[in-house]
N, C-alpha and C positions, 0 to 999 in steps of 0.2 A: 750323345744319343744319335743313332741313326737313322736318315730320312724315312718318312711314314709313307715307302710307296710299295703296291702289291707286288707279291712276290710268289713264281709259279712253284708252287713245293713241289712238284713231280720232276720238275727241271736240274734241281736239288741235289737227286740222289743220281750215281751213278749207274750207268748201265753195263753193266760186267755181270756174267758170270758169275765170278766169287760174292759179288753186292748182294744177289738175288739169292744165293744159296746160305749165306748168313742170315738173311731173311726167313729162307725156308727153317733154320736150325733154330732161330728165335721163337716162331711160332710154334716151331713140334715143341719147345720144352719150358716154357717162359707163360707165363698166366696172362689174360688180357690185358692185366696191369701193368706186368714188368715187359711188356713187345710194343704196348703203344708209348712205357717211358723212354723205352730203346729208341724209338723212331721219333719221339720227341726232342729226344737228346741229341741226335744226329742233327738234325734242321737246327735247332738254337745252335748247335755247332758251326754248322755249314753256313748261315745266313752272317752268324757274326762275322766268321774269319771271309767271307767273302764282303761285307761290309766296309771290314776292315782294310783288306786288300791284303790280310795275311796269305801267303802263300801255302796251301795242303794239300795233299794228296786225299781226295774224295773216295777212293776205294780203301783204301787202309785204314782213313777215319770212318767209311760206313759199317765195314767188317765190325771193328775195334765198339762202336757205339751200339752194334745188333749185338755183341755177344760178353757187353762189360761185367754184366749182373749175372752171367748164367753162374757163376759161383755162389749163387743163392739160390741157384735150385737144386732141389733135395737131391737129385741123382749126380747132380757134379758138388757139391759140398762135399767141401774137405775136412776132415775131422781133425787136422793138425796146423794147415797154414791159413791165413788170411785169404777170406772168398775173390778181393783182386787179383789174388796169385793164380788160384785156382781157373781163374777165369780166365787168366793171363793165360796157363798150361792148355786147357780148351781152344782158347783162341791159334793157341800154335799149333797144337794139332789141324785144328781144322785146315789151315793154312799150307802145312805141309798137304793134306788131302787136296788142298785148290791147285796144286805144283807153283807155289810160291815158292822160292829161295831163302836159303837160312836166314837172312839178313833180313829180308821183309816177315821172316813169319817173326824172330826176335823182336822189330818193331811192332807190329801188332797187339803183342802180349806184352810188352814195353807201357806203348798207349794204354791198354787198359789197369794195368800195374799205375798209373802215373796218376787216373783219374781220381784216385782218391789221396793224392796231395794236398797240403795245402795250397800249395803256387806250381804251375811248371812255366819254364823257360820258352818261349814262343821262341825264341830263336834258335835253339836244340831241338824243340821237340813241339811243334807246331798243333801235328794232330793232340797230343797228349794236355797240351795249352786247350785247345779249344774244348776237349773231350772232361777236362776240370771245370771250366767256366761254366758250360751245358747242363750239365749234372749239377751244377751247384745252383744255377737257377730251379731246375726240374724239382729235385728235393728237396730243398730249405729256404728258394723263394730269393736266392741272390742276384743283389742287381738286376731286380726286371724291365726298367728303364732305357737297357744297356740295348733291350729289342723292341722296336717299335709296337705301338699298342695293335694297330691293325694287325701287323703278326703274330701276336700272342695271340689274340683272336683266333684267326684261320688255323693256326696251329692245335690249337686245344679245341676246336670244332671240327678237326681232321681225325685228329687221335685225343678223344677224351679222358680223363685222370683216372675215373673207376675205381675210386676207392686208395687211391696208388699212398696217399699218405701211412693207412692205419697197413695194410700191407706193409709196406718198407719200415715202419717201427716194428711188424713184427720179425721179418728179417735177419735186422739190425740185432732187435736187443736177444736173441736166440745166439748170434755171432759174437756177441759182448758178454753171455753167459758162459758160452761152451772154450771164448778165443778175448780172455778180456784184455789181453795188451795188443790186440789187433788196433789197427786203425777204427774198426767199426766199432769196439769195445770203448775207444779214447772217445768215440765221438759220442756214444749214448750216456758215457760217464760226465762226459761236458756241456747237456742241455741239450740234444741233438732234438729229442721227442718235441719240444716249445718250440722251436725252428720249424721242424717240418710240418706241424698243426697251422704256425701260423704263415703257413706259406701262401703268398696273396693271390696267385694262380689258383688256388683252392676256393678262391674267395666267390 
């Protein structure tokens, strides 16, 4: 576990450009639930591999954690691939639009493609490492130990949950209806709903 000392969440995020304009796209299209899990998910990102002393690139993971989910929302849902891919395809547009290079906007859409792993490789894929760990706390309550309590605190008193549980089972099982060999079909086939109910952040 990592030491219990405060920690400036504005410090955090990066300041670019692209950081603030993925922010901008989270908010025009993403519900108050799925923009404060985005910006949730970044910080347990950020805090751990900075904890850690893992090395990441802060703009590509803040991109990558603002715009993982927009594949659940209704106007970028895909009616044929998994909402990670989708979101992946989103995220590289966008990227192209920020005048990224092919290379970082493939990473990008990589990262978010990765987050719904089971494991990724911190040594290959650092952002995509932290961006699973993140999200696996945020929605089903993994390892919350892994971040100190005072930060769990200021974090969930910065950007509040709103409901973010019964929202993402509705999501989910809509994606596990319409795409049931997705990833998100495997995982509401597998208990996903008793997970994310009893996720201790909710508590």
């Amino acid at each position: 576990m990592t030491p219990d000392l405060r920690v400036d969440l504005d410090a955090l995020v990066p300041d670019s450009p692209a950081a603030a304009l993925a922010r901008e796209v989270a908010a025009r299209f993403c519900s108050p639930a799925l923009l404060a899990h985005s910006c949730r998910s970044y910080l347990w990102a950020a805090q751990y591999g900075r904890a850690r002393g893992i090395a990441f690139d802060a703009e590509l993971l803040y991109v990558a954690a603002m715009l993982h989910d927009i594949g659940l929302v209704p106007v970028f849902d895909s009616a044929t691939v998994p909402f990670e891919e989708a979101g992946g395809a989103v995220a590289w547009v966008f990227a192209a639009g920020a005048g990224w290079d092919a290379e970082r906007r493939d990473r990008v859409a990589g990262v978010i493609v990765a987050h719904m792993a089971e494991q990724v490789d911190v040594a290959t894929d650092p952002e995509g490492h932290l961006l699973e760990l993140a999200t696996g706390l945020d929605v089903s309550g993994r390892r919350p130990d892994d971040w100190p309590a005072a930060f769990r605190t200021e974090v969930l008193a910065r950007y509040p949950r709103q409901g973010l549980a019964e929202e993402f089972l509705g999501c989910f099982t809509e994606q596990a209806r319409r795409k049931p060999a997705s990833l998100a079909g495997r995982f509401v086939a597998g208990g996903f709903a008793e997970r994310v109910r009893a996720n201790p952040l909710d508590g």
